[in-house]
PDB file of N, CA, C and O in Angstrom:
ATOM      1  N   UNK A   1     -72.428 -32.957  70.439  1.00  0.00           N
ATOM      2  CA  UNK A   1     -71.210 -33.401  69.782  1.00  0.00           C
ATOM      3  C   UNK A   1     -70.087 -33.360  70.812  1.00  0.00           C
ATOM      4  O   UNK A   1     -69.697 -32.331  71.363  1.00  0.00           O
ATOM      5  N   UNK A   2     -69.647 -34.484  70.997  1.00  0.00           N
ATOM      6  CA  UNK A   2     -68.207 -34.805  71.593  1.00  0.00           C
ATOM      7  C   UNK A   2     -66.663 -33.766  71.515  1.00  0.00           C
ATOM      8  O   UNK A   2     -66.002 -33.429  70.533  1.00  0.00           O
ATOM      9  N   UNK A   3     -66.497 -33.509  72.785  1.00  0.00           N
ATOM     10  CA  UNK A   3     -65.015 -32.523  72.238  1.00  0.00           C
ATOM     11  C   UNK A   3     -64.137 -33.326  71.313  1.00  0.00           C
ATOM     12  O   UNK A   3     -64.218 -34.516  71.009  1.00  0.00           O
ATOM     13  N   UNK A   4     -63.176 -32.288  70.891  1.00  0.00           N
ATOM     14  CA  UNK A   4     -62.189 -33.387  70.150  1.00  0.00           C
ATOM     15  C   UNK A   4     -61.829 -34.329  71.062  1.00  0.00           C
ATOM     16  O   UNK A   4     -62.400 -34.331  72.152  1.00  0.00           O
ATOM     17  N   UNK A   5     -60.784 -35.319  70.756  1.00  0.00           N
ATOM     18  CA  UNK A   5     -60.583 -36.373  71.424  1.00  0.00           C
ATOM     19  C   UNK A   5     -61.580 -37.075  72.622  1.00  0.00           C
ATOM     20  O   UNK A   5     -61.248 -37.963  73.408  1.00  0.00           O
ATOM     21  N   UNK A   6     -62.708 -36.500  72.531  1.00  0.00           N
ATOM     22  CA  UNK A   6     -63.239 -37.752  73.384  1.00  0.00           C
ATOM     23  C   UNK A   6     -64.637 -38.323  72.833  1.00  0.00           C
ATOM     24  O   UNK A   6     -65.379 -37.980  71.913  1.00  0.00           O
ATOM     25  N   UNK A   7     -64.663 -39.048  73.516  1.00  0.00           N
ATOM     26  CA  UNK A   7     -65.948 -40.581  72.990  1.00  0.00           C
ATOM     27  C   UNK A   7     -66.956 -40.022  74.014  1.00  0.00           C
ATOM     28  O   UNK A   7     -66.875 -39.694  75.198  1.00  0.00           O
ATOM     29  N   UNK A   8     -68.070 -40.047  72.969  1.00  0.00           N
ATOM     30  CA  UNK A   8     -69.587 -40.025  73.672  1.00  0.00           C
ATOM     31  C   UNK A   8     -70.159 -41.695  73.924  1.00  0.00           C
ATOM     32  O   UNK A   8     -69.555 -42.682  73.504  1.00  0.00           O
ATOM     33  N   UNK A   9     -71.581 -41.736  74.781  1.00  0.00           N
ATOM     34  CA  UNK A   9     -71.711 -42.987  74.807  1.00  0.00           C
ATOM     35  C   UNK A   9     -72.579 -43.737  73.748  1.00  0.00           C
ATOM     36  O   UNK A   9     -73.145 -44.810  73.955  1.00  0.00           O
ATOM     37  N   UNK A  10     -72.615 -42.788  72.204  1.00  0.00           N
ATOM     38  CA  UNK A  10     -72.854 -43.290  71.100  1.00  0.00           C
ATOM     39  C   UNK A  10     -72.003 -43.491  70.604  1.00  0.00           C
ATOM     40  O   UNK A  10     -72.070 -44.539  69.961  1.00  0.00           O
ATOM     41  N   UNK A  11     -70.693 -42.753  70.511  1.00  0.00           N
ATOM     42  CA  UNK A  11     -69.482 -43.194  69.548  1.00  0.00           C
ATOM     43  C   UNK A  11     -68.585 -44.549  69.761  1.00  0.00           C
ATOM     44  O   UNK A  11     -67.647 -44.479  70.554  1.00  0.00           O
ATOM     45  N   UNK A  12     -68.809 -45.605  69.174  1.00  0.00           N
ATOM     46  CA  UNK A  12     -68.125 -46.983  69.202  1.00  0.00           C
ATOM     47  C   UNK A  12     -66.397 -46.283  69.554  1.00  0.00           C
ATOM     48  O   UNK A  12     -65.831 -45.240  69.229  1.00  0.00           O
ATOM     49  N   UNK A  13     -66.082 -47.255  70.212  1.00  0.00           N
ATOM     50  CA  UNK A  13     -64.410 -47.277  70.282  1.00  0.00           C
ATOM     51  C   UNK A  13     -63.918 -47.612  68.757  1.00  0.00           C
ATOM     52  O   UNK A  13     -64.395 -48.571  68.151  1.00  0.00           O
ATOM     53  N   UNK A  14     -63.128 -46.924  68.298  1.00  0.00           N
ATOM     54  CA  UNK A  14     -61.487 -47.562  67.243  1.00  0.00           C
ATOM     55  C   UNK A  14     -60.624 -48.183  67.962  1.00  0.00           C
ATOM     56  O   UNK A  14     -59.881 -47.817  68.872  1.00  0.00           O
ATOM     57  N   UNK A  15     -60.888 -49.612  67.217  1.00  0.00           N
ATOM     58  CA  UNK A  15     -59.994 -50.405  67.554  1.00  0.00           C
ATOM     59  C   UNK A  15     -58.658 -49.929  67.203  1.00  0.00           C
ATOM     60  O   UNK A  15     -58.382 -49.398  66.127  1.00  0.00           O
ATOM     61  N   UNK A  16     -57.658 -50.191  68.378  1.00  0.00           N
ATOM     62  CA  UNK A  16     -55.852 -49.899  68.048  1.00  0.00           C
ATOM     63  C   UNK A  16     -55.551 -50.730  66.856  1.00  0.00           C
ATOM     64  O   UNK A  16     -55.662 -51.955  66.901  1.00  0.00           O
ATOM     65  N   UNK A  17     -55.160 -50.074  65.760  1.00  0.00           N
ATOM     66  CA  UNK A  17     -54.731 -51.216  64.559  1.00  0.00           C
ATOM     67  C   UNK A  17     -53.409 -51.642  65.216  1.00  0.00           C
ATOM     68  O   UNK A  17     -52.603 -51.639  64.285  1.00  0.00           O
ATOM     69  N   UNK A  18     -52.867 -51.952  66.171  1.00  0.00           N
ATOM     70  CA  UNK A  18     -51.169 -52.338  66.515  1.00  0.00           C
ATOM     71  C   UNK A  18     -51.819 -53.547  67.161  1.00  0.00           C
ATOM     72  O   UNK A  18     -51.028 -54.489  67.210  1.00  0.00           O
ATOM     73  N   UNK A  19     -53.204 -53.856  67.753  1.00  0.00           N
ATOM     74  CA  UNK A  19     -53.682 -54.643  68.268  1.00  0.00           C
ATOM     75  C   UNK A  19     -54.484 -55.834  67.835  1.00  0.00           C
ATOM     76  O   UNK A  19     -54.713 -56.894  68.417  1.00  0.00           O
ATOM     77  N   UNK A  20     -54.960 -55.246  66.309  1.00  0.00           N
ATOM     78  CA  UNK A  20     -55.922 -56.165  65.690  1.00  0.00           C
ATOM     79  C   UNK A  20     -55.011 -56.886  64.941  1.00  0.00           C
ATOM     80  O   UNK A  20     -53.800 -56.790  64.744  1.00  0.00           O
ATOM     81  N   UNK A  21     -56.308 -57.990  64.392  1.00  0.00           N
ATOM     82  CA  UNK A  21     -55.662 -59.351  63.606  1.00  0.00           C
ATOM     83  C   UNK A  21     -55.952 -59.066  61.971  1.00  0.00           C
ATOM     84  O   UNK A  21     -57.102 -58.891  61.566  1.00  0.00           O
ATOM     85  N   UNK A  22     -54.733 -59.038  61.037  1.00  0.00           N
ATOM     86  CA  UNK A  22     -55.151 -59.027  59.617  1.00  0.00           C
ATOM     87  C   UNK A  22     -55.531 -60.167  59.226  1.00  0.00           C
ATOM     88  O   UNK A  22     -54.894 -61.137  59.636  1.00  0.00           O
ATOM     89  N   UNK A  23     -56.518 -60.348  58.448  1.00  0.00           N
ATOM     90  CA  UNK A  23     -56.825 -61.145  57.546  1.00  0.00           C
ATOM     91  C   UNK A  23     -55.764 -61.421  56.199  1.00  0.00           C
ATOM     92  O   UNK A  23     -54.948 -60.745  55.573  1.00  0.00           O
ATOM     93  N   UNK A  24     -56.270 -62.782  56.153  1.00  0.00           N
ATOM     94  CA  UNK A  24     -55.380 -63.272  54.918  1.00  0.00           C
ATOM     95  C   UNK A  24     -56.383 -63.421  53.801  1.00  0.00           C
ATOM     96  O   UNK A  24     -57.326 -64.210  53.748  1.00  0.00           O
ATOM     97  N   UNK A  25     -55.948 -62.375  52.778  1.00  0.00           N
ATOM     98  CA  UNK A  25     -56.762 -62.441  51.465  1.00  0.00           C
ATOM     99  C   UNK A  25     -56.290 -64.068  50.181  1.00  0.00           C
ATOM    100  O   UNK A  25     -55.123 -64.453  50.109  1.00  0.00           O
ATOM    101  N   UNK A  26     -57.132 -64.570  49.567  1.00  0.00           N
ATOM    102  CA  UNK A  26     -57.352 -65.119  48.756  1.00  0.00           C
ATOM    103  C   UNK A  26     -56.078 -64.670  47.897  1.00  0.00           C
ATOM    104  O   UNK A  26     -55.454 -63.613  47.982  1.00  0.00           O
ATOM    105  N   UNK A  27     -55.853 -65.810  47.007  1.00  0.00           N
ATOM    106  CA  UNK A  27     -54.519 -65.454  45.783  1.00  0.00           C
ATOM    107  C   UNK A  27     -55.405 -64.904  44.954  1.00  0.00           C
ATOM    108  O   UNK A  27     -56.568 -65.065  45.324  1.00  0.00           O
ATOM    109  N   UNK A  28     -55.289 -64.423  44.149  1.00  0.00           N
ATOM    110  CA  UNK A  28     -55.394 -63.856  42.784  1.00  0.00           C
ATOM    111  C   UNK A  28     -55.023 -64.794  41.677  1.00  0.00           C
ATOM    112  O   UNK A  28     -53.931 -65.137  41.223  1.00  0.00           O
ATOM    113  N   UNK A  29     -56.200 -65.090  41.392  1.00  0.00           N
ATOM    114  CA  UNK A  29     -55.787 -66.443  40.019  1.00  0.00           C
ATOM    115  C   UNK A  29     -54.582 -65.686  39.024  1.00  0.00           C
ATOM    116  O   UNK A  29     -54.127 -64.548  38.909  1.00  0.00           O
ATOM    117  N   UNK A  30     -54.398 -66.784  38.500  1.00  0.00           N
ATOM    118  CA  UNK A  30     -53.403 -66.150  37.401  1.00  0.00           C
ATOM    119  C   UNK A  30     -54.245 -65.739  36.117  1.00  0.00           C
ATOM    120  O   UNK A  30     -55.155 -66.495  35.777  1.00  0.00           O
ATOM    121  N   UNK A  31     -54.030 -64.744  35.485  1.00  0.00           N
ATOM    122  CA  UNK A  31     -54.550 -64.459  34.068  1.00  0.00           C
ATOM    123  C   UNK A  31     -54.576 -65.466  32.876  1.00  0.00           C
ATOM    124  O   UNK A  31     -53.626 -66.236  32.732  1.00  0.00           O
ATOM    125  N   UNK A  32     -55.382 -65.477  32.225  1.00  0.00           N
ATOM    126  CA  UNK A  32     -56.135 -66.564  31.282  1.00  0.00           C
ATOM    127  C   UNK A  32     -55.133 -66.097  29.857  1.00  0.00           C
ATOM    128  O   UNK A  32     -55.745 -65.375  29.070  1.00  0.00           O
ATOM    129  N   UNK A  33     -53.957 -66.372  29.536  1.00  0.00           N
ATOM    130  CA  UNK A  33     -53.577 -65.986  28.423  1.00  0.00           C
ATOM    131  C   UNK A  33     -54.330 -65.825  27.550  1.00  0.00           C
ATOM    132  O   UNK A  33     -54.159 -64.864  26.800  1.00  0.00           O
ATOM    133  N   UNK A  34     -55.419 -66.720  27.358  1.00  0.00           N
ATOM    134  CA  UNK A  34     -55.916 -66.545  25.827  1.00  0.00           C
ATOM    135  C   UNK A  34     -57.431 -65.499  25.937  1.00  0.00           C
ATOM    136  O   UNK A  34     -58.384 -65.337  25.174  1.00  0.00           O
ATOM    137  N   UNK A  35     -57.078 -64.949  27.244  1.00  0.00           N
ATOM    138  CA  UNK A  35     -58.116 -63.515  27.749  1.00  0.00           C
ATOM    139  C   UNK A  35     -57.660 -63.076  28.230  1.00  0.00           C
ATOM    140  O   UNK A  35     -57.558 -63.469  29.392  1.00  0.00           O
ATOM    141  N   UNK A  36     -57.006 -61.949  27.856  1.00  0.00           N
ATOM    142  CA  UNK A  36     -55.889 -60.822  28.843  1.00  0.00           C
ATOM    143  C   UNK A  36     -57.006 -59.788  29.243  1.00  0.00           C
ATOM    144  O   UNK A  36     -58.128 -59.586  28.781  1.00  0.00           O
ATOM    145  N   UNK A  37     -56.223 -59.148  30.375  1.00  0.00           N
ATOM    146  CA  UNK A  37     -57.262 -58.060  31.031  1.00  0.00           C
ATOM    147  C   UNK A  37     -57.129 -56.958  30.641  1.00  0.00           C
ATOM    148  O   UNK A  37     -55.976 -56.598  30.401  1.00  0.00           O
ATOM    149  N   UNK A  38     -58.177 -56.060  30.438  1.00  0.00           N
ATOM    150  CA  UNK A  38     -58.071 -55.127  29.406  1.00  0.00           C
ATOM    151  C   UNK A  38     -57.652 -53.974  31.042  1.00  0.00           C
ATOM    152  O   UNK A  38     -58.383 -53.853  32.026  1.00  0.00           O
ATOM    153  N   UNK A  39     -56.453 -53.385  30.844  1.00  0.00           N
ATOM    154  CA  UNK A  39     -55.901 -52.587  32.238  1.00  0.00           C
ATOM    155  C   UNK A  39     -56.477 -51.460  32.304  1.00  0.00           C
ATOM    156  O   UNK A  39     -56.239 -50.813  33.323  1.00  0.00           O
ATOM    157  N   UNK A  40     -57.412 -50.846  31.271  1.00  0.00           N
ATOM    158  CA  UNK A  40     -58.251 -49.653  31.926  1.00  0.00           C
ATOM    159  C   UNK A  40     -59.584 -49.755  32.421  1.00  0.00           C
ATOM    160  O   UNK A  40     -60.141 -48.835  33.020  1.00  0.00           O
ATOM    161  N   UNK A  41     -60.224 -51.119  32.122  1.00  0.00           N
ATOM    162  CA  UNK A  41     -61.492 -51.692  32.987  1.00  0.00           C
ATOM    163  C   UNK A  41     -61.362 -52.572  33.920  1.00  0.00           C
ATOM    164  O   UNK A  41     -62.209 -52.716  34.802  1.00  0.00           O
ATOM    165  N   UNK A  42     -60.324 -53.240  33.839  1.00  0.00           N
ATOM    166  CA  UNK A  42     -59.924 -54.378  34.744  1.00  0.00           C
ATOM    167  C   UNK A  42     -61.055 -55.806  34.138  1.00  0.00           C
ATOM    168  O   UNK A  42     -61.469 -56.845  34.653  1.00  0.00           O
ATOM    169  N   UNK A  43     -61.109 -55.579  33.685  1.00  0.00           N
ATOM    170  CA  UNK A  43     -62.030 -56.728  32.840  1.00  0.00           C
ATOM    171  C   UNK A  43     -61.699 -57.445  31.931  1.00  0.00           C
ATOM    172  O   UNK A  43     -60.813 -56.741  31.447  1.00  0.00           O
ATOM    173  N   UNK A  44     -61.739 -58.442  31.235  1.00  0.00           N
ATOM    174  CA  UNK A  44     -61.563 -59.333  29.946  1.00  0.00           C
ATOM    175  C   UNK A  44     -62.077 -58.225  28.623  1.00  0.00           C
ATOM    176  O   UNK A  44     -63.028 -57.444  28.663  1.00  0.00           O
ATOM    177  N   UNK A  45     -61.442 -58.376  27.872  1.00  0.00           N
ATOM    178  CA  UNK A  45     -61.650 -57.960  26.457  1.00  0.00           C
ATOM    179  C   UNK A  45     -62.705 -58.402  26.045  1.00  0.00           C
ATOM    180  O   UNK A  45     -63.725 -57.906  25.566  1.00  0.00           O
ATOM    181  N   UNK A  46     -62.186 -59.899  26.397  1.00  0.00           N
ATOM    182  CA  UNK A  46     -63.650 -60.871  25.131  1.00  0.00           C
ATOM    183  C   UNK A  46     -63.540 -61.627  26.414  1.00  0.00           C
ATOM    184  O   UNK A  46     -62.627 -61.605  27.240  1.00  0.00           O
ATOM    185  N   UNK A  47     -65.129 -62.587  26.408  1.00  0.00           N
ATOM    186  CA  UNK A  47     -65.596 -63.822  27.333  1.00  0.00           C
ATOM    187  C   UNK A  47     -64.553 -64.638  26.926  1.00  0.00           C
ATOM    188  O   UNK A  47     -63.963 -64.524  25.851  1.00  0.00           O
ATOM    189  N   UNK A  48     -64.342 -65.398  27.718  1.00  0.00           N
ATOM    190  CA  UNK A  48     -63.578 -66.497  27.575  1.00  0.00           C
ATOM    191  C   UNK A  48     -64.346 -67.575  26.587  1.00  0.00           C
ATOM    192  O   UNK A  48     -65.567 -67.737  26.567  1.00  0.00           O
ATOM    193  N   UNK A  49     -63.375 -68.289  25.761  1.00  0.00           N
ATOM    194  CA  UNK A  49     -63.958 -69.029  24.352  1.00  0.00           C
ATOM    195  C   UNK A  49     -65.036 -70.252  24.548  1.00  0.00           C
ATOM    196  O   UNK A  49     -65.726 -70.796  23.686  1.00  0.00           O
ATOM    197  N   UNK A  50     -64.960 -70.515  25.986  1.00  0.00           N
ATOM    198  CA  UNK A  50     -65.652 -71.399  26.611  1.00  0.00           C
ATOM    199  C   UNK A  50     -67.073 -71.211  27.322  1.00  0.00           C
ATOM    200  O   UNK A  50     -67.847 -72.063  27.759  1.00  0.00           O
ATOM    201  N   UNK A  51     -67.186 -69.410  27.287  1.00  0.00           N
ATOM    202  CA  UNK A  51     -68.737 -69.274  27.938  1.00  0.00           C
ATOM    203  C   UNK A  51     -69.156 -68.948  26.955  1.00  0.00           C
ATOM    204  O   UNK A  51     -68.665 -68.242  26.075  1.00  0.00           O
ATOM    205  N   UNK A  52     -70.663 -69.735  27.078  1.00  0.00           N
ATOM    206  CA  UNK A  52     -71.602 -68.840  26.116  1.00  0.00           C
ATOM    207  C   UNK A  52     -72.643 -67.552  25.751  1.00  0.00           C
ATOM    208  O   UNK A  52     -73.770 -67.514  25.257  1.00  0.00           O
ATOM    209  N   UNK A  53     -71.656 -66.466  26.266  1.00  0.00           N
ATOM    210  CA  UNK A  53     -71.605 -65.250  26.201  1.00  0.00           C
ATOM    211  C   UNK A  53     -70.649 -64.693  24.946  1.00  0.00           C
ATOM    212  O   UNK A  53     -70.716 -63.633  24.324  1.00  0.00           O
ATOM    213  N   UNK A  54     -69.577 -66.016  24.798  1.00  0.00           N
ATOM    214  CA  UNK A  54     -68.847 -65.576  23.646  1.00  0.00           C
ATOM    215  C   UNK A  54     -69.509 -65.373  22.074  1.00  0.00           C
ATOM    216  O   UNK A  54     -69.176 -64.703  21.096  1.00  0.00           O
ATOM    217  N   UNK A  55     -70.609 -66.304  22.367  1.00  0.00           N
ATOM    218  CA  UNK A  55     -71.689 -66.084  20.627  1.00  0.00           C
ATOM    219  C   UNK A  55     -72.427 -64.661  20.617  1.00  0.00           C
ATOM    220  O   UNK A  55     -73.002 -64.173  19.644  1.00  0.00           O
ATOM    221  N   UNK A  56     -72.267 -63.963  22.176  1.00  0.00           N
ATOM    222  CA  UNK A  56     -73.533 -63.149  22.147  1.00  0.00           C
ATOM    223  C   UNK A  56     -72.475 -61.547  21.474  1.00  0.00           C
ATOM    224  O   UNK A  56     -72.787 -60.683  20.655  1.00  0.00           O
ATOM    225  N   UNK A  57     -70.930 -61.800  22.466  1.00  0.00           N
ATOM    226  CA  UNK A  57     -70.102 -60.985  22.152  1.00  0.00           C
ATOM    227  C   UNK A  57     -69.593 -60.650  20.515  1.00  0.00           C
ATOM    228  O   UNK A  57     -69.194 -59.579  20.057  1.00  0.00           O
ATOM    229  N   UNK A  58     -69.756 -61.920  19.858  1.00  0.00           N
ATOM    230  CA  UNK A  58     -69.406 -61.771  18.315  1.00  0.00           C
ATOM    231  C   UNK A  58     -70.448 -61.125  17.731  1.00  0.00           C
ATOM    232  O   UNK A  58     -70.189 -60.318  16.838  1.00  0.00           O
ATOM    233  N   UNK A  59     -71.705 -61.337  18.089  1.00  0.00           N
ATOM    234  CA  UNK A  59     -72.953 -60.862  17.804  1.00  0.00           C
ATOM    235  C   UNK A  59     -72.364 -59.187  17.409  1.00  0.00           C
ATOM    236  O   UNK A  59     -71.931 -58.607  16.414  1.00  0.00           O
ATOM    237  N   UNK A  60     -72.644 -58.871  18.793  1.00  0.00           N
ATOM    238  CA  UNK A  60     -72.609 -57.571  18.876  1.00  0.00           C
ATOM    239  C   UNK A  60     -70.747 -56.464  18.064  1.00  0.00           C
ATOM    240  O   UNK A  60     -70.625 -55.314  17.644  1.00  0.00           O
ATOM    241  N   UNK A  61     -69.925 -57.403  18.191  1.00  0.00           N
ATOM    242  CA  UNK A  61     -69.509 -56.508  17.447  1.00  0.00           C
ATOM    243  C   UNK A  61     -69.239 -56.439  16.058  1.00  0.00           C
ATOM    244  O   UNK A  61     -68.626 -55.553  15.463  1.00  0.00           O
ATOM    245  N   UNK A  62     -70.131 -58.198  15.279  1.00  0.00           N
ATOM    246  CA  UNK A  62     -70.774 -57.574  14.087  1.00  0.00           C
ATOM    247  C   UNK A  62     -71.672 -56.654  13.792  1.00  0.00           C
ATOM    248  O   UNK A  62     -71.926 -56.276  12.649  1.00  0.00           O
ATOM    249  N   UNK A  63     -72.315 -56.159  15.054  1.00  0.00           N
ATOM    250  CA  UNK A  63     -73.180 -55.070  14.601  1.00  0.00           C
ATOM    251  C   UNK A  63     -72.672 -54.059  14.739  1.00  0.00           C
ATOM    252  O   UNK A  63     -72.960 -53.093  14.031  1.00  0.00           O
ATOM    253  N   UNK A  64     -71.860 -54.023  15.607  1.00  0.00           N
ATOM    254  CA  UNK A  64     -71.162 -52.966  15.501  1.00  0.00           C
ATOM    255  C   UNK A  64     -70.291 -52.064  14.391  1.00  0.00           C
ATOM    256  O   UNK A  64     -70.156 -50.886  14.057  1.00  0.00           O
ATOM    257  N   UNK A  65     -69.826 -53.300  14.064  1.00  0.00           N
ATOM    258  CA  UNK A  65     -68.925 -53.047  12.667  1.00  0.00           C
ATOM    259  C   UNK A  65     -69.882 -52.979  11.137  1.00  0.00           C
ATOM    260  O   UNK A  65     -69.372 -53.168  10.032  1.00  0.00           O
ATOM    261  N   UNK A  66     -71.199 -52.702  11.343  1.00  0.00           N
ATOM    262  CA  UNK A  66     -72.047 -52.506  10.756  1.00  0.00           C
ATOM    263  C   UNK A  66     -72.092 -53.769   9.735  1.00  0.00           C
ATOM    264  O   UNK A  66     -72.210 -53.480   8.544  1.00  0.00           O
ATOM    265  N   UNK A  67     -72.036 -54.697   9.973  1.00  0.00           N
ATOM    266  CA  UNK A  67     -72.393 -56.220   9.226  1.00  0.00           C
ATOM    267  C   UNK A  67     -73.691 -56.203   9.260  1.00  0.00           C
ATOM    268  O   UNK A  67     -74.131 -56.217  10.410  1.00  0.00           O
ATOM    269  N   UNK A  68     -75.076 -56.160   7.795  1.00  0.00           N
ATOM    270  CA  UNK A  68     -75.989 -56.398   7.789  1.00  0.00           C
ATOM    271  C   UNK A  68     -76.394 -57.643   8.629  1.00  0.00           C
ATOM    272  O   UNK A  68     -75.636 -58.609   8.706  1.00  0.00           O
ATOM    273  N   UNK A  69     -77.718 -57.605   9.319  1.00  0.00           N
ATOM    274  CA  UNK A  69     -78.046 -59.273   9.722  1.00  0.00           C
ATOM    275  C   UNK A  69     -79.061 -59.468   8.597  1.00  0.00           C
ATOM    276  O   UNK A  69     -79.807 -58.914   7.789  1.00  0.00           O
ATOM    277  N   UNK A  70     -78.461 -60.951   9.219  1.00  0.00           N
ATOM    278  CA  UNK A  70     -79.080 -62.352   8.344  1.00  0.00           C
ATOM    279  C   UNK A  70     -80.382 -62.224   8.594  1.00  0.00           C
ATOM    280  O   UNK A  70     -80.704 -62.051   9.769  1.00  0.00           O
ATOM    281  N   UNK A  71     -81.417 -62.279   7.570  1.00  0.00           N
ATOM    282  CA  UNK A  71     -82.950 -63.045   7.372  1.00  0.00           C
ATOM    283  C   UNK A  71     -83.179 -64.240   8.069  1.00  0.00           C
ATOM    284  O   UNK A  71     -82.363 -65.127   7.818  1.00  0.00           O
ATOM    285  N   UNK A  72     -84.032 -64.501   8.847  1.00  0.00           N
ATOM    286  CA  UNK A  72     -84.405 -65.550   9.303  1.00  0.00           C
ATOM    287  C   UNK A  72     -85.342 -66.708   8.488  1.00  0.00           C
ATOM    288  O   UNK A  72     -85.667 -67.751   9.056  1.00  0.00           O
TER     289      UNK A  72
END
């Protein structure tokens, strides 16, 4: 193991951050009014009304809400 401050000829150099190049991140879409983000998961509440995940989501929280199912 290396003294403090110095580099063995396994330990990679740290790059000087005063020297490197930042990247430019992507925007951040804007939020879907009619799907707000739920701020303690960071996630949608409900699928958006347009995927069809939204039939699977009603599903489940009729069962949830203890709604007998339908007979086939």
């Amino acid at each position: 193991m290396p003294a403090q401050g110095r580099r063995s000829a396994e330990t990679p150099a740290v790059a000087d951050p005063s020297t490197t190049e930042t990247a430019i991140l992507p925007a951040v879409p804007a939020a879907n009014p009619a799907n707000p983000i739920n701020a303690s998961t960071g996630y949608p509440s409900r699928p958006d009304p347009s995927d069809p995940a939204t039939e699977v989501w009603s599903l489940v929280e009729r069962a949830q809400a203890g709604e007998p199912r339908r007979s086939a």
